[in-house]
CHARMM-style PDB file with segment names, atoms N, HN, CA, C and O in Angstrom:
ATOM      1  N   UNK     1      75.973  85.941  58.546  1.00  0.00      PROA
ATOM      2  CA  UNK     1      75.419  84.645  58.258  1.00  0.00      PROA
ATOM      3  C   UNK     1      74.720  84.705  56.899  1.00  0.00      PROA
ATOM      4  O   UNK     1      73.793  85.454  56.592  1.00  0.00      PROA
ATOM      5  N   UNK     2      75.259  83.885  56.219  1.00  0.00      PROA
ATOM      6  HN  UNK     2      76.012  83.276  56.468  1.00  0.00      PROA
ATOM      7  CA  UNK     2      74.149  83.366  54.881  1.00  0.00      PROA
ATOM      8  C   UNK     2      72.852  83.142  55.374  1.00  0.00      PROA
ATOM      9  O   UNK     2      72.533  82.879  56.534  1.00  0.00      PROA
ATOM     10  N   UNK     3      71.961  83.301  54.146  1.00  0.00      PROA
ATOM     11  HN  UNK     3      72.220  83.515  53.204  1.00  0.00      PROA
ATOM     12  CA  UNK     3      70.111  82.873  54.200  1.00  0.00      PROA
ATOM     13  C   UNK     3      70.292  81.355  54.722  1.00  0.00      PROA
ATOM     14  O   UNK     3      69.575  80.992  55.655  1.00  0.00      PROA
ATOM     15  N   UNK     4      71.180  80.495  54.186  1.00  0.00      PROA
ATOM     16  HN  UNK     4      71.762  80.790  53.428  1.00  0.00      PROA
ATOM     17  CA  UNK     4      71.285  78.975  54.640  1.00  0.00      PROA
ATOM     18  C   UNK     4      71.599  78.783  55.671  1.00  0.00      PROA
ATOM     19  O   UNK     4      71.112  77.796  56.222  1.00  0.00      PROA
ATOM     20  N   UNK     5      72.652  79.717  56.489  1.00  0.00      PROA
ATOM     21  HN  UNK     5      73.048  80.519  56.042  1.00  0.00      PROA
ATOM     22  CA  UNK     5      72.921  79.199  57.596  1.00  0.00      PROA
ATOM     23  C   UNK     5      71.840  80.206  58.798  1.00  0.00      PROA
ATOM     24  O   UNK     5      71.988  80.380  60.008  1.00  0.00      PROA
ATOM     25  N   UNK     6      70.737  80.735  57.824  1.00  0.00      PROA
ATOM     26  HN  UNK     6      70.616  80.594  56.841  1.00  0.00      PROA
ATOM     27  CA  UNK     6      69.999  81.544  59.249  1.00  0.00      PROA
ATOM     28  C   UNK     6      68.947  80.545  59.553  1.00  0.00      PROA
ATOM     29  O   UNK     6      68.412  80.160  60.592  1.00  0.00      PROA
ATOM     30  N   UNK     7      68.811  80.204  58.066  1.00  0.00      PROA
ATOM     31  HN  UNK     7      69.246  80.517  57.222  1.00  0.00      PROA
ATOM     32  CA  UNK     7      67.443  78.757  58.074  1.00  0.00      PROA
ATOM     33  C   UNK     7      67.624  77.691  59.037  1.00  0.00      PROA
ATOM     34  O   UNK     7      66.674  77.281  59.705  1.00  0.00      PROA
ATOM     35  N   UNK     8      69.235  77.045  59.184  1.00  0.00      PROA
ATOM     36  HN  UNK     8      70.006  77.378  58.642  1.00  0.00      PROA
ATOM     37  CA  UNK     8      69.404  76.581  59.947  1.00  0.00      PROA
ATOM     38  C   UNK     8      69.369  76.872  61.307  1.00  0.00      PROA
ATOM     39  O   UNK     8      69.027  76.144  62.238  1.00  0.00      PROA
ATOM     40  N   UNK     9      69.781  78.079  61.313  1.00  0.00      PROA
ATOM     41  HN  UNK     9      70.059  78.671  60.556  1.00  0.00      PROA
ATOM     42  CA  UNK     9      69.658  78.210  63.264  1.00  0.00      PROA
ATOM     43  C   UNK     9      68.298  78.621  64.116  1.00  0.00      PROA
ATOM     44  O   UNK     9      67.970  78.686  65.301  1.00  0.00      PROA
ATOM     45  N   UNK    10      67.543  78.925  62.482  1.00  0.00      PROA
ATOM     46  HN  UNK    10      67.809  78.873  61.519  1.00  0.00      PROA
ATOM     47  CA  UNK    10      66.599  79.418  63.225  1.00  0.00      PROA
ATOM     48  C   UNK    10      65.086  78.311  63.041  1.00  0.00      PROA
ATOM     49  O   UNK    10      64.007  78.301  63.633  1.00  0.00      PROA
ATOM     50  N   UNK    11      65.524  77.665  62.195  1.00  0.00      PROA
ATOM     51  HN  UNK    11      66.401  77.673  61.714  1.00  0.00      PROA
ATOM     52  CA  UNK    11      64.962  76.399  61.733  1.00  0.00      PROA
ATOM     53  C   UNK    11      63.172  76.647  60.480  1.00  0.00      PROA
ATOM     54  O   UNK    11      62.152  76.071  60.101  1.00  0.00      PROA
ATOM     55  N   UNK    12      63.918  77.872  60.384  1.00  0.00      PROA
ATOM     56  HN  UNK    12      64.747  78.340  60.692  1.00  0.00      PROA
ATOM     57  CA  UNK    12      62.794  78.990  59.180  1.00  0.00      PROA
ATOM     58  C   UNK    12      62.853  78.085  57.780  1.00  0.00      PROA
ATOM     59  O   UNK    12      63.563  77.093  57.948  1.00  0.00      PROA
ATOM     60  N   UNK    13      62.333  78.171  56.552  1.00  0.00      PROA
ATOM     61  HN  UNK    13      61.756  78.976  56.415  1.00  0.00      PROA
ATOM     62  CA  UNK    13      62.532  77.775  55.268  1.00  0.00      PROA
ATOM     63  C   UNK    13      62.873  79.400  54.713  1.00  0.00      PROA
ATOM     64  O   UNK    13      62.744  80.571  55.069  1.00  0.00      PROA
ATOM     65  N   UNK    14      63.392  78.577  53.601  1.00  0.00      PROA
ATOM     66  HN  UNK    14      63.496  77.626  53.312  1.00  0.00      PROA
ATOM     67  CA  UNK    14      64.267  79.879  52.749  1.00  0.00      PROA
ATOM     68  C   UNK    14      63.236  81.213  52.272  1.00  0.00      PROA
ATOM     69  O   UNK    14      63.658  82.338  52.005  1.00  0.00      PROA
ATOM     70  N   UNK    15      61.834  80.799  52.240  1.00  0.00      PROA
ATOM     71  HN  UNK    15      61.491  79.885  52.458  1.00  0.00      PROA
ATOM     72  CA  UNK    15      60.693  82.088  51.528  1.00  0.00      PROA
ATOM     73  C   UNK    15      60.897  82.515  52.524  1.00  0.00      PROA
ATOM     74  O   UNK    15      61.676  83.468  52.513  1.00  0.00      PROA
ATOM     75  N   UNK    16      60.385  82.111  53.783  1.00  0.00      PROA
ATOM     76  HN  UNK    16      59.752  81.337  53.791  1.00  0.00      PROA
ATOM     77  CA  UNK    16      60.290  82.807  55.181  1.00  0.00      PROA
ATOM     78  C   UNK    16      61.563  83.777  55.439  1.00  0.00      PROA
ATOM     79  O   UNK    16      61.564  85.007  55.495  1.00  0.00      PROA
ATOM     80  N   UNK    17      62.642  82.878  55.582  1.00  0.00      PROA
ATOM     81  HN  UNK    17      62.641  81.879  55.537  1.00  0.00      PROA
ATOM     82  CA  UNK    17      63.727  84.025  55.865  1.00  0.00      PROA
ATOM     83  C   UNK    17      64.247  84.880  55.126  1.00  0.00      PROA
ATOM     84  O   UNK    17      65.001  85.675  55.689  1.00  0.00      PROA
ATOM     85  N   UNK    18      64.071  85.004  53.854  1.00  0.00      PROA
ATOM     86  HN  UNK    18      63.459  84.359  53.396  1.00  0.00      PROA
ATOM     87  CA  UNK    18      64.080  86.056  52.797  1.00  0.00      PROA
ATOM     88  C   UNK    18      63.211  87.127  52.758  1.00  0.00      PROA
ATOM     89  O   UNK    18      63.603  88.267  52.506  1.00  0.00      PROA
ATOM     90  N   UNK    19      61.822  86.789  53.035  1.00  0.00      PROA
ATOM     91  HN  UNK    19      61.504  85.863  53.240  1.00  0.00      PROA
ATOM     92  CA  UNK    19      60.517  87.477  53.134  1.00  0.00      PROA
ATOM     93  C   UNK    19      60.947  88.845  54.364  1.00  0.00      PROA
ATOM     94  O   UNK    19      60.647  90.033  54.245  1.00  0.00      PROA
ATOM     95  N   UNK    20      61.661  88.246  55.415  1.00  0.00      PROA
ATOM     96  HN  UNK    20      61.905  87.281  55.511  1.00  0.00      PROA
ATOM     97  CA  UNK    20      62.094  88.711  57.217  1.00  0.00      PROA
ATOM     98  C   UNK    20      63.242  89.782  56.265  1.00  0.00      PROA
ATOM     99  O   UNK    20      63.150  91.007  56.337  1.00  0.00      PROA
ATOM    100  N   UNK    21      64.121  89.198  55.541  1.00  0.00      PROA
ATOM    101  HN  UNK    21      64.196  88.202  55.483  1.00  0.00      PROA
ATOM    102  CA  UNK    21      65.819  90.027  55.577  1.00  0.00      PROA
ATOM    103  C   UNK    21      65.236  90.844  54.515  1.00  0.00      PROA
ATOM    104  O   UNK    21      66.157  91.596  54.194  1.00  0.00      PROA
ATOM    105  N   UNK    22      64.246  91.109  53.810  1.00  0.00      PROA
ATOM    106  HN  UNK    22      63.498  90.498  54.071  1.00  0.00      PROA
ATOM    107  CA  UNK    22      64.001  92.231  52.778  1.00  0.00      PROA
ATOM    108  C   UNK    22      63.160  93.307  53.128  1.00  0.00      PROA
ATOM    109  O   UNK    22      62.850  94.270  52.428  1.00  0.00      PROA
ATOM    110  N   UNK    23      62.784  93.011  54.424  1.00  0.00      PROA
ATOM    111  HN  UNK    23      63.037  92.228  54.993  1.00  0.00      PROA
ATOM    112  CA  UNK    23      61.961  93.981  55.171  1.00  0.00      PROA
ATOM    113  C   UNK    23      62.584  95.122  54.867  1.00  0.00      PROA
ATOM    114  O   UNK    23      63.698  95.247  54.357  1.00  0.00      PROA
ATOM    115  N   UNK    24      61.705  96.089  55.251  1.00  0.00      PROA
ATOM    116  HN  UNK    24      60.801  95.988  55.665  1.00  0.00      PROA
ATOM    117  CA  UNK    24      62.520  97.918  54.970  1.00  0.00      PROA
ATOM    118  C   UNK    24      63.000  98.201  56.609  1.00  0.00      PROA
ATOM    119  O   UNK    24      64.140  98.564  56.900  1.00  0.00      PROA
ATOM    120  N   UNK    25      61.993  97.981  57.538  1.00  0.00      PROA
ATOM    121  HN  UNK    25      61.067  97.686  57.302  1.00  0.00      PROA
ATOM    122  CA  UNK    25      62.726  97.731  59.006  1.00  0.00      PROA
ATOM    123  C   UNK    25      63.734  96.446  59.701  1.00  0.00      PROA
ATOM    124  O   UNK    25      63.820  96.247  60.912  1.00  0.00      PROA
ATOM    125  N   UNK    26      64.510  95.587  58.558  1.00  0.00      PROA
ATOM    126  HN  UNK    26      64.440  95.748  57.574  1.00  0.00      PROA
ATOM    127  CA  UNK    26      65.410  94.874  59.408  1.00  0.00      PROA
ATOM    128  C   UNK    26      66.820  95.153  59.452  1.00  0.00      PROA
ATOM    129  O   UNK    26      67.676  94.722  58.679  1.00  0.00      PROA
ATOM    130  N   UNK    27      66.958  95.855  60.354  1.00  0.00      PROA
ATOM    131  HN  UNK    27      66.262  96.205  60.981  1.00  0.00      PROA
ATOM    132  CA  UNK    27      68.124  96.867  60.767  1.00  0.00      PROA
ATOM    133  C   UNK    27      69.234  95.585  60.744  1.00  0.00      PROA
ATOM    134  O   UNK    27      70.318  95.939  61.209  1.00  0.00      PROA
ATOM    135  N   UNK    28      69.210  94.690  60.464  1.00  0.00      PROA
ATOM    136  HN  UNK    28      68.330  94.403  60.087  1.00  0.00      PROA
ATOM    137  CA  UNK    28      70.425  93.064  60.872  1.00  0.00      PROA
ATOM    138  C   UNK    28      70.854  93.057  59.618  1.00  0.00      PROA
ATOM    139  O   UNK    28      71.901  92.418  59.503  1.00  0.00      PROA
ATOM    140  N   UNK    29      70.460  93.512  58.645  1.00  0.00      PROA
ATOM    141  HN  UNK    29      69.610  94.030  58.738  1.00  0.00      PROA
ATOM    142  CA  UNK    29      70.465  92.762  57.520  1.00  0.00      PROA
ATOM    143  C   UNK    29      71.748  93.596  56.402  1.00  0.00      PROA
ATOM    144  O   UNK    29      71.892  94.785  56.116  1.00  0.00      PROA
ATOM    145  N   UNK    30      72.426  92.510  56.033  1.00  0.00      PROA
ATOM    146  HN  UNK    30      72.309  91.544  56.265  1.00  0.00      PROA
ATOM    147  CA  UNK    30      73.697  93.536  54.902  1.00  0.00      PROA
ATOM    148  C   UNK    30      73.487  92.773  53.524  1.00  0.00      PROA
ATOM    149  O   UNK    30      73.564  91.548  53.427  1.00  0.00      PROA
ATOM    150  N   UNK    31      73.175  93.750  52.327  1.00  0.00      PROA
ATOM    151  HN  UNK    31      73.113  94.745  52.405  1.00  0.00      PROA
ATOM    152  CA  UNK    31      73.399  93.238  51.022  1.00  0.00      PROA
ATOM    153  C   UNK    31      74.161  93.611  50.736  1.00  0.00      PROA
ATOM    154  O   UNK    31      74.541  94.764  50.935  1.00  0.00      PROA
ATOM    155  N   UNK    32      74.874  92.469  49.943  1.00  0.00      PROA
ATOM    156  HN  UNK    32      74.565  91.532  49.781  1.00  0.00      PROA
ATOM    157  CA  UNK    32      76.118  92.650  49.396  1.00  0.00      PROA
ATOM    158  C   UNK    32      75.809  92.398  47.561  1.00  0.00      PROA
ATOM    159  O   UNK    32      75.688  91.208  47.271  1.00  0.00      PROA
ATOM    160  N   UNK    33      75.740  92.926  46.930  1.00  0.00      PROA
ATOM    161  HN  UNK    33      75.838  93.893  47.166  1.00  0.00      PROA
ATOM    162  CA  UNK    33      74.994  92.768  45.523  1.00  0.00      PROA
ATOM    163  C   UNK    33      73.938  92.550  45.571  1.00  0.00      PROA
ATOM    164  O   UNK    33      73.251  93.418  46.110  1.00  0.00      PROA
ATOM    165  N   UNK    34      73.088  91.051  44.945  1.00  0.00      PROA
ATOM    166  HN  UNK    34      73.645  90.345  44.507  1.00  0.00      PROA
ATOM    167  CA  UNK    34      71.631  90.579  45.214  1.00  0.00      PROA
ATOM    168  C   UNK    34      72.275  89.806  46.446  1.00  0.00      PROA
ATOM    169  O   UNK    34      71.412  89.020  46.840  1.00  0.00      PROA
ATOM    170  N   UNK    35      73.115  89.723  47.013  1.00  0.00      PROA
ATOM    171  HN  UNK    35      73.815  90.361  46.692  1.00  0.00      PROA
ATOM    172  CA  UNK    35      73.076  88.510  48.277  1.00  0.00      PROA
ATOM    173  C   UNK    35      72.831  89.173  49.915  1.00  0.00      PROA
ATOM    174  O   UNK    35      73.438  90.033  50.553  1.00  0.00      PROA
ATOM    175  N   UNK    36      72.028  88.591  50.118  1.00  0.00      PROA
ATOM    176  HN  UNK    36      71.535  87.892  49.600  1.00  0.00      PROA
ATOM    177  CA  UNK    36      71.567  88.957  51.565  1.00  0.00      PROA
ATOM    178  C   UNK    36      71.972  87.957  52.731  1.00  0.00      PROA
ATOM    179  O   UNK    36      71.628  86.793  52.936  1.00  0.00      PROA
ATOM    180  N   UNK    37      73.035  89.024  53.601  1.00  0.00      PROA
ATOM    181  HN  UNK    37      73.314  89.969  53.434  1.00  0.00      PROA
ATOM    182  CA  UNK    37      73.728  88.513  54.720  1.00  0.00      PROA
ATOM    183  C   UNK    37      73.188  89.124  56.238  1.00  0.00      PROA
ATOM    184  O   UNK    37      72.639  90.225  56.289  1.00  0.00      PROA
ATOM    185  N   UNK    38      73.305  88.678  56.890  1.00  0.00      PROA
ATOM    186  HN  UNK    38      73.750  87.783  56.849  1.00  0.00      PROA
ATOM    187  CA  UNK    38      72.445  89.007  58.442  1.00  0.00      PROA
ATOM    188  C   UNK    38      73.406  89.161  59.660  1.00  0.00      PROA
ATOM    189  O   UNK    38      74.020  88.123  59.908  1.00  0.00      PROA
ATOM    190  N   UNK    39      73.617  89.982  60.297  1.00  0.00      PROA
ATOM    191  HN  UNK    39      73.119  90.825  60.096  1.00  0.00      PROA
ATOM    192  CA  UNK    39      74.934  90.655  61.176  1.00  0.00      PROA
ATOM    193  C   UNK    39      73.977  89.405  62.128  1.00  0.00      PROA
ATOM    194  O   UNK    39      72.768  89.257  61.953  1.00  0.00      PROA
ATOM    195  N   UNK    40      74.890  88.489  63.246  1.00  0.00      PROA
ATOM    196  HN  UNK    40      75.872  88.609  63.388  1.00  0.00      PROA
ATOM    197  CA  UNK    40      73.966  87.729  63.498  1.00  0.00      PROA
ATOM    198  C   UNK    40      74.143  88.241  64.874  1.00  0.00      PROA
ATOM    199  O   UNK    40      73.595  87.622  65.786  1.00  0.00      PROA
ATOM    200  N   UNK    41      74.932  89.431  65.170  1.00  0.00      PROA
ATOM    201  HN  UNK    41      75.378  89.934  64.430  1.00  0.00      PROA
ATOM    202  CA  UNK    41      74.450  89.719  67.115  1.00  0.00      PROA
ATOM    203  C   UNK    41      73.087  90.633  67.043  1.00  0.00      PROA
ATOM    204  O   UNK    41      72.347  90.658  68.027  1.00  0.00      PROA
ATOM    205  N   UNK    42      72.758  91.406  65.824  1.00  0.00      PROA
ATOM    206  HN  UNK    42      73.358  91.385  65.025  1.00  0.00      PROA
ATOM    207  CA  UNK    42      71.682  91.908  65.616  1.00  0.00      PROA
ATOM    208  C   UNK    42      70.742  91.480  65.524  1.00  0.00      PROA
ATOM    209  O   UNK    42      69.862  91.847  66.303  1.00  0.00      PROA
ATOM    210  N   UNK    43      70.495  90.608  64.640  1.00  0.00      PROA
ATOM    211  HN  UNK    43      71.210  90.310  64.007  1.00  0.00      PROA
ATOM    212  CA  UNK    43      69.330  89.370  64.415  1.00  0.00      PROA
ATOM    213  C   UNK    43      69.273  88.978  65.946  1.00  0.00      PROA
ATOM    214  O   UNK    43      68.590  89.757  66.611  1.00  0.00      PROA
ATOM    215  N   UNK    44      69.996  87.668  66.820  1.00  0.00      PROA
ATOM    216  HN  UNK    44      70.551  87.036  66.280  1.00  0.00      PROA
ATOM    217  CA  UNK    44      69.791  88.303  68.228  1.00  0.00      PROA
ATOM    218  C   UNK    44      68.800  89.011  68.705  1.00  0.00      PROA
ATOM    219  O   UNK    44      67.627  88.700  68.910  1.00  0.00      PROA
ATOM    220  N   UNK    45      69.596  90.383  68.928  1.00  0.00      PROA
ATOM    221  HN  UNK    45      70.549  90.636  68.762  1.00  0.00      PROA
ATOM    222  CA  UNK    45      68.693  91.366  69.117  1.00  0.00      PROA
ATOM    223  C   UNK    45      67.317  90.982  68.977  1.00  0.00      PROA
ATOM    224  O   UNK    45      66.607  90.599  69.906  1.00  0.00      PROA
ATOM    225  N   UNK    46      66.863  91.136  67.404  1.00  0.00      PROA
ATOM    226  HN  UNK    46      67.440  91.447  66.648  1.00  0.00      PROA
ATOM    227  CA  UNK    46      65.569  91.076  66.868  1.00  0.00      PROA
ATOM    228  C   UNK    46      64.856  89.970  67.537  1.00  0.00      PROA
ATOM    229  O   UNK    46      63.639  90.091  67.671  1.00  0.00      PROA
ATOM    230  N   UNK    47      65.500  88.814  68.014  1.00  0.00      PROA
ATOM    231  HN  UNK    47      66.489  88.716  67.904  1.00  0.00      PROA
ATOM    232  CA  UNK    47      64.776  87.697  68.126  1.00  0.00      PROA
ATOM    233  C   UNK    47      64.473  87.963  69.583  1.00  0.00      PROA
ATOM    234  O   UNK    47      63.358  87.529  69.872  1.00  0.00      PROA
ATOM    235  N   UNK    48      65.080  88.515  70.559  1.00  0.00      PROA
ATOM    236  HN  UNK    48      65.985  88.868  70.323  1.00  0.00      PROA
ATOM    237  CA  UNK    48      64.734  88.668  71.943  1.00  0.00      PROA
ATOM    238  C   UNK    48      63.819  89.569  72.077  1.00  0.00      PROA
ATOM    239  O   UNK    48      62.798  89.508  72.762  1.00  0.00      PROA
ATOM    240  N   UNK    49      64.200  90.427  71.402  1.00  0.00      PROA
ATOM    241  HN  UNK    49      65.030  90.477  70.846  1.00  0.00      PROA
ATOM    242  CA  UNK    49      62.986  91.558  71.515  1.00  0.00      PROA
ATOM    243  C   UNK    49      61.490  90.970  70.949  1.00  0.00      PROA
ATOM    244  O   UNK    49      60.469  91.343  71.526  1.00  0.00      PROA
ATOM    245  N   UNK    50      61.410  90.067  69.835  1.00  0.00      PROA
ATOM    246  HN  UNK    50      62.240  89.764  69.367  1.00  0.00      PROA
ATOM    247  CA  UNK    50      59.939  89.529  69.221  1.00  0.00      PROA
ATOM    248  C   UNK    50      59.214  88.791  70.525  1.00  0.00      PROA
ATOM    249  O   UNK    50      58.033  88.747  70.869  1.00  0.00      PROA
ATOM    250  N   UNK    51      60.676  88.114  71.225  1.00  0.00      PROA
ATOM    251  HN  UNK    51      61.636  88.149  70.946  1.00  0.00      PROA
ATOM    252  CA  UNK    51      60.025  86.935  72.122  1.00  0.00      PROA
ATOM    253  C   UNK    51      59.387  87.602  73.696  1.00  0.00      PROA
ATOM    254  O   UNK    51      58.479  87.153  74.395  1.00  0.00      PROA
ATOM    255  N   UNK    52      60.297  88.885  73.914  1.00  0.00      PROA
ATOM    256  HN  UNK    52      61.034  89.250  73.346  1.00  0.00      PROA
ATOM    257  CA  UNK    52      60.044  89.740  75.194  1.00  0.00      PROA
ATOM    258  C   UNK    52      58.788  90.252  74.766  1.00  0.00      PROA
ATOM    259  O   UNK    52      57.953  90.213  75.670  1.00  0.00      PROA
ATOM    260  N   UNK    53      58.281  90.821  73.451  1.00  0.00      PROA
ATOM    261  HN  UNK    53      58.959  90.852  72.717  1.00  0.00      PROA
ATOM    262  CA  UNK    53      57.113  91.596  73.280  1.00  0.00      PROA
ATOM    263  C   UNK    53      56.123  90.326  72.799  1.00  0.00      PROA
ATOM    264  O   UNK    53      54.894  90.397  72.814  1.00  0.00      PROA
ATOM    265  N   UNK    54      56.615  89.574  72.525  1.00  0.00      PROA
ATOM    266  HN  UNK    54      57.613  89.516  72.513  1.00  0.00      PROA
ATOM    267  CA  UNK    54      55.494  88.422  72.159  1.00  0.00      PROA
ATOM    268  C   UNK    54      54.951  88.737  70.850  1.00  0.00      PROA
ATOM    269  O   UNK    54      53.848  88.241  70.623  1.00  0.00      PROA
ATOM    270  N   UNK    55      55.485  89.465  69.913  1.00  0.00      PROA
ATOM    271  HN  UNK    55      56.381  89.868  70.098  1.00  0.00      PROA
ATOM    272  CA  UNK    55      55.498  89.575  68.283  1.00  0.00      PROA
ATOM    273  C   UNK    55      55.372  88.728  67.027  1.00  0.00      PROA
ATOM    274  O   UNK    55      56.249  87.911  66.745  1.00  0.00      PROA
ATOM    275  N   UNK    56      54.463  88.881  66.386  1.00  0.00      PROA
ATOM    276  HN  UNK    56      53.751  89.544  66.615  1.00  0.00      PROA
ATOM    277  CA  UNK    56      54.801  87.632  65.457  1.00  0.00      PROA
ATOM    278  C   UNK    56      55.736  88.095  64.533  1.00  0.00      PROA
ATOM    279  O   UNK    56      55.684  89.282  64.209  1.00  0.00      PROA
ATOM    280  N   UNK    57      57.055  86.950  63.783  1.00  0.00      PROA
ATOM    281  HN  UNK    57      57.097  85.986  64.046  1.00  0.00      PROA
ATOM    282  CA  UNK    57      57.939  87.569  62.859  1.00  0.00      PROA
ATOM    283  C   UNK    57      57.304  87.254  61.488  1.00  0.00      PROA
ATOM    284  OT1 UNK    57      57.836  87.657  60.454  1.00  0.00      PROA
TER     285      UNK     57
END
């Protein structure tokens, strides 16, 4: 998934979800040059696990 289409699903703004995919721990995340793409069964992942532990992202 593109930064645009994560904003959309996840209903984030673009600082926010850029700020998340440049992390040094977001194991979801694939750059491809400067462009940052997000494996989205991983992200998933990430999001069940924030909501099971009650985490802020």
């Amino acid at each position: 998934m593109s930064i645009k289409e994560v904003c959309e699903y996840t209903g984030w703004g673009m600082t926010k979800t850029r700020e998340i995919l440049k992390r040094s721990d977001s194991d979801f995340t694939i750059r491809v040059g400067n462009r940052l793409y997000v494996n989205k069964k991983l992200f998933d992942d990430y999001l069940v696990k924030c909501a099971k532990n009650k985490t802020d992202i």
